[in-house]
C-alpha positions, 0 to 999 in steps of 0.5 A: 085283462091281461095278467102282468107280474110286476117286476121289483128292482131291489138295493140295499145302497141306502144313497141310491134308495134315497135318490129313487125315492125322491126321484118319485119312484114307488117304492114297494117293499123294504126286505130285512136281510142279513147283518141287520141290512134292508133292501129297499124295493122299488117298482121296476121299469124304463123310468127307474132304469133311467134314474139308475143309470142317471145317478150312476153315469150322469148328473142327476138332478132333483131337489135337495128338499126331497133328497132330505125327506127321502133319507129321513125316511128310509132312517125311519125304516131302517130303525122301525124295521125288525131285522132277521134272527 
């Protein structure tokens, strides 16, 4: 059994988080950093570098009940989530 490192792409752009999210991707850590910001954390890939560049150049498409969800989450982690002193 090989040992792989798994790589992590990580963004503080709360919309393009909400997008990953709902787009199904896993998210694998939220990261407190400075100015009371998070940086959502998401398994790194070729479907999650597609999806960026998809909401980035293209016209993503994915349902608006999910983007819903996917930003009611991310405010629950941010309100949840103690920042750094």
């Amino acid at each position: 059994m090989a040992n792989e490192k798994q790589t992590s792409y990580s963004t503080s752009d709360f919309r393009l988080a909400a997008f990953l999210l709902a787009a199904g991707s896993k998210m694998v850590d939220v990261v407190p950093g400075a100015d009371r910001r998070l940086s959502f954390c998401f398994a790194d890939g070729t479907e999650l570098q597609n999806l960026i560049k998809d909401y980035q150049f293209g016209d993503p498409l994915i349902s608006v009940r999910k983007l819903y969800d996917a930003e009611s989450r991310l405010k629950t982690l941010i309100f949840t989530t103690p920042t750094k002193k």
